[in-house]
C-alpha positions in Angstrom: 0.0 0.0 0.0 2.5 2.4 0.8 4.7 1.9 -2.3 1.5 2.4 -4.5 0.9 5.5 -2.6 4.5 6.8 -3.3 3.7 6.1 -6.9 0.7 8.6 -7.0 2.2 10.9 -5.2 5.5 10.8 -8.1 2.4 11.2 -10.9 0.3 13.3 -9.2 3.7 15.7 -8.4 4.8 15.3 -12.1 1.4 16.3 -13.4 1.4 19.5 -11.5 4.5 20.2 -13.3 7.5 19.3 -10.6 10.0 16.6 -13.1 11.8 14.9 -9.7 10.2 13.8 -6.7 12.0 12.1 -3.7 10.6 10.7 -0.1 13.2 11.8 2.2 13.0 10.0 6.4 11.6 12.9 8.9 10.2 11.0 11.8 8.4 8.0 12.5 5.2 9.4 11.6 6.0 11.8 9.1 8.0 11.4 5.1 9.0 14.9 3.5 8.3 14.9 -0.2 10.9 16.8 -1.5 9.8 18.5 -4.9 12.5 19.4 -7.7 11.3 21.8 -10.1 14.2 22.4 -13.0 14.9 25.3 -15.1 17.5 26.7 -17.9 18.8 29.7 -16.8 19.2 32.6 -19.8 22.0 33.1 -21.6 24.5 35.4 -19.9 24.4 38.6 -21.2 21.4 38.6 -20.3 20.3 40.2 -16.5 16.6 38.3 -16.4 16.6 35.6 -13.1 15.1 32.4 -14.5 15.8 31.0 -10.9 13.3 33.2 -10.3 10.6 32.5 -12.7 10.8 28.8 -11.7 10.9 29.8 -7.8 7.7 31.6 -8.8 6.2 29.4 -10.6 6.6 26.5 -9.2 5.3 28.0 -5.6 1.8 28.2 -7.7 2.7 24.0 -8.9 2.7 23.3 -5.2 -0.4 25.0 -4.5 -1.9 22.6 -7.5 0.1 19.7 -6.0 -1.5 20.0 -2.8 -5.3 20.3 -4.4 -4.8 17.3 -6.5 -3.2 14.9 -3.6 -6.5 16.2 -1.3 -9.0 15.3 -4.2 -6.7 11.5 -4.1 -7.1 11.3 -0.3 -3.8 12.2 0.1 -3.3 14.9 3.0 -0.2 16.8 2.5 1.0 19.8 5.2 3.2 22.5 3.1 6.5 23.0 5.4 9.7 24.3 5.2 13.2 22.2 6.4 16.5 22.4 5.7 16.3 20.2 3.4 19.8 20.6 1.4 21.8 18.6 4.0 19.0 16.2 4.3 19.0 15.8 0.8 22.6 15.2 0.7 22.2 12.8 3.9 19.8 10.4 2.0 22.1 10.6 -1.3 20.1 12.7 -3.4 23.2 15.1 -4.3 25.6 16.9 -2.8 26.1 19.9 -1.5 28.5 22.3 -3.4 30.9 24.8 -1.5 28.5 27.5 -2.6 26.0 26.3 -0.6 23.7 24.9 -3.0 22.7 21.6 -3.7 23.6 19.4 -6.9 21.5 16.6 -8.3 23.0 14.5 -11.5 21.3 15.9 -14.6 20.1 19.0 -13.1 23.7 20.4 -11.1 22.7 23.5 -8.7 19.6 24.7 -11.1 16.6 24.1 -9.1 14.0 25.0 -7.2 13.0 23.2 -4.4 9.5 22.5 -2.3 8.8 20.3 0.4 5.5 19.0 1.9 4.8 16.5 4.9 2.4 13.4 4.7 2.2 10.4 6.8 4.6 7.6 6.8 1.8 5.4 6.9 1.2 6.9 3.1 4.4 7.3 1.8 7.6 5.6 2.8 11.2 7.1 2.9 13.5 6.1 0.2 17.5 6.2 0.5 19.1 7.3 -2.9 22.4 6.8 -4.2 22.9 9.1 -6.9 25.3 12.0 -4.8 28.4 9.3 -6.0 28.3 10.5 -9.6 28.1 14.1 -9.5 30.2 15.8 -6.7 31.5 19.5 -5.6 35.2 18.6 -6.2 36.2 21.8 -5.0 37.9 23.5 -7.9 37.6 27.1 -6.5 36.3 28.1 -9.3 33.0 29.7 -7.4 35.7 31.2 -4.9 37.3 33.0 -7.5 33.9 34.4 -9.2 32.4 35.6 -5.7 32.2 39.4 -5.5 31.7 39.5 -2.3 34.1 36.4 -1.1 31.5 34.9 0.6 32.9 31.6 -0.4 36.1 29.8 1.1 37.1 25.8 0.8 35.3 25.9 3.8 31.9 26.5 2.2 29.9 29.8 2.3 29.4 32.5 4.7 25.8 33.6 3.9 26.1 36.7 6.1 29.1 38.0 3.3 26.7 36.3 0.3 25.8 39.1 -2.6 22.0 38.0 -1.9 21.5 38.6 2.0 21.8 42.3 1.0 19.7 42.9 -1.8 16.2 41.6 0.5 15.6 45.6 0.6 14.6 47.5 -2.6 17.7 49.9 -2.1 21.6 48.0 -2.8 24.4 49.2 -1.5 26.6 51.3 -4.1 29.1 47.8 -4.0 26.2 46.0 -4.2 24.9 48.1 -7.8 28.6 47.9 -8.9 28.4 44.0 -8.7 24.2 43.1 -9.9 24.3 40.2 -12.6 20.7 39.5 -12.2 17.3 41.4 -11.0 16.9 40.4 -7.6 20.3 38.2 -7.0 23.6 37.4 -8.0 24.1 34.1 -10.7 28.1 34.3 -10.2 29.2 31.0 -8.3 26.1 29.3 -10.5 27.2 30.5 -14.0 31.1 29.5 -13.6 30.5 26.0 -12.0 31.7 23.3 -14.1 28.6 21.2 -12.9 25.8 23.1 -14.2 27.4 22.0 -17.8 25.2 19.7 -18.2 22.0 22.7 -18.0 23.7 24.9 -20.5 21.4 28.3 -21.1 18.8 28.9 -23.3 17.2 32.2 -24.8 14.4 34.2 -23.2 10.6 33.5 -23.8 9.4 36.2 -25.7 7.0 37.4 -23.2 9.5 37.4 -20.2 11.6 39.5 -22.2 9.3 41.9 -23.2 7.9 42.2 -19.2 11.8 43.0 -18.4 12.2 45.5 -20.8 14.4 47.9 -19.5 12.6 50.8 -20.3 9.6 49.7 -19.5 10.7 48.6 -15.9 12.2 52.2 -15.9 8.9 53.9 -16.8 7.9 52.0 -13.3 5.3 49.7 -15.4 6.6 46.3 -13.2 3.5 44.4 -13.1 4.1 41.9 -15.4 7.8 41.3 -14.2 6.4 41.0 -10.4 3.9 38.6 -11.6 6.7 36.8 -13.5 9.0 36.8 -10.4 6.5 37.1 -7.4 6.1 39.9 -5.1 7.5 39.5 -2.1 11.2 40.7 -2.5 9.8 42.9 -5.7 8.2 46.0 -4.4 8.7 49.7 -3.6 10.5 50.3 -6.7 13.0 47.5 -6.4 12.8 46.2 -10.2 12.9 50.0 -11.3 15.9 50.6 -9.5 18.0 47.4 -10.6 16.9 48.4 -14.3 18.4 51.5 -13.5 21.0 50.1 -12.4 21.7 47.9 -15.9 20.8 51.0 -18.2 23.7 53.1 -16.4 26.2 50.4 -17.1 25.6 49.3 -20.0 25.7 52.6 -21.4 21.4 52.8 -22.2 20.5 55.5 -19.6 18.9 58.2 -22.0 17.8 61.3 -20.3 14.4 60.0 -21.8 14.7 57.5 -19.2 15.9 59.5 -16.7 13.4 61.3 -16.6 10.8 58.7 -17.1 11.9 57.6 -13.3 12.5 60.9 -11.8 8.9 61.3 -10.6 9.0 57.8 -8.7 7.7 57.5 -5.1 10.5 55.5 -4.5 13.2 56.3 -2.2 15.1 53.1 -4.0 14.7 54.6 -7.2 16.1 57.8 -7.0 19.1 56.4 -5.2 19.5 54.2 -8.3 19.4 57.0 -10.1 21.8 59.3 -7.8 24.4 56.0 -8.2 23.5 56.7 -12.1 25.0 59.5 -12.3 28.1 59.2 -10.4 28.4 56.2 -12.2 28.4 58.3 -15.7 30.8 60.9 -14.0 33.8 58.2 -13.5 33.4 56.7 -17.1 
């Protein structure tokens, strides 16, 4: 019975859209599903966050996940663990010296959901595919940090690019050293072990809610939908476009002044790093 259920819970997962599903040990009483969710991240010139876009997306898959195991008589409790070292524990990958973890086929480029349902239900499974694909420790992720957040000892979060860019205004280090809207790709982009994801080119309609101007102009809706709203308000998206415009050479006075009537204090400190930005060049 419980193999059959762990069955339906794989199909039911894969039909909400998650591609790998895996039934980690909790308790007694309890199995975590932990739900993989994939994605490609965009070529990299360019400064749109497919992490993102899957994050965001596949928050909305769980939801769906959830509905379809209740309508199966399947009662699943949405929860958050730590799951990376339990992951690693039960040999589902490893976890790199970047923090992240790494699953065969897929390397770091995930996102990650995890819900609880009896043991009774669904039983834990112990994987063995962390022995093919391991962090070997090739610095290369130490070298590419801006921040040096990362040492052969692993990562210090508090020093990680990301912990400082929860707030719409960045630091002027922080502006000088944006690869992405909303985080740094650095360590991600250079490791060998996301070969095997390679990049792909932006759907035509995420492109055109990141246009830079557009974003400028403060019309975000589309990219917030896109990327979710939580981290994405108060003129955050604005302000990284900004950001992007200024150094890549693309901030007209057009645009300038597009943004100069924001109600953003994030905003207009984007554009105050614009134009000492434009002074030193």
């Amino acid at each position: 019975m419980s193999f059959s259920r762990n069955e339906d819970i794989t199909r039911l997962s894969q039909q909400a859209g998650f591609r790998h599903i895996y039934f980690l040990y909790h308790s007694e009483e309890k199995t975590i599903v932990l739900l993989v969710f994939p994605y490609t991240p965009y070529k990299d010139d360019i400064h749109i966050p497919a992490n993102y876009v899957a994050n965001n997306s596949s928050y909305f898959s769980k939801k769906e996940l959830i509905n379809l195991l209740f309508e199966n008589g399947i009662e699943a409790t949405d929860v958050f663990v730590p799951i990376k070292p339990l992951a690693a524990k039960y040999g589902v990958g490893s976890i790199c010296l970047n923090g992240l973890l790494c699953i065969n086929g897929l390397g770091t480029r995930m996102a990650m959901h995890t819900l609880l349902i009896d043991s009774s239900i669904c039983m834990p499974v112990i994987y063995d595919h962390s022995k093919e694909l391991t962090c070997d420790k090739c610095g290369a992720c130490i070298d590419a940090c801006p921040f040096g957040a990362i040492s052969l000892n692993g990562i210090d979060y508090k020093k990680c690019m990301r912990t400082y860019m929860n707030d719409a205004t960045h630091s002027d280090a922080v502006k000088e050293n944006l690869t992405t809207y909303m985080g740094c790709e650095r360590c991600q982009a250079i490791c060998h072990l996301n070969e095997c994801v390679g990049f792909c080119d932006v759907p035509a309609h995420i492109s055109d809610a990141f246009e830079i101007s557009r974003l400028i102009s403060g019309d975000t809706k589309e990219a917030r939908r896109l990327v979710g709203k939580n981290f994405t308000g108060n003129g955050k998206l604005t302000a990284e476009a900004i950001v992007f415009a200024a150094r890549g050479g693309l901030l007209t006075k057009e645009l300038i002044a597009l943004a100069s009537d924001s109600p953003f204090d994030a905003v207009h400190d984007a554009l105050r790093w614009a134009k000492e930005y434009a002074s030193k060049e």
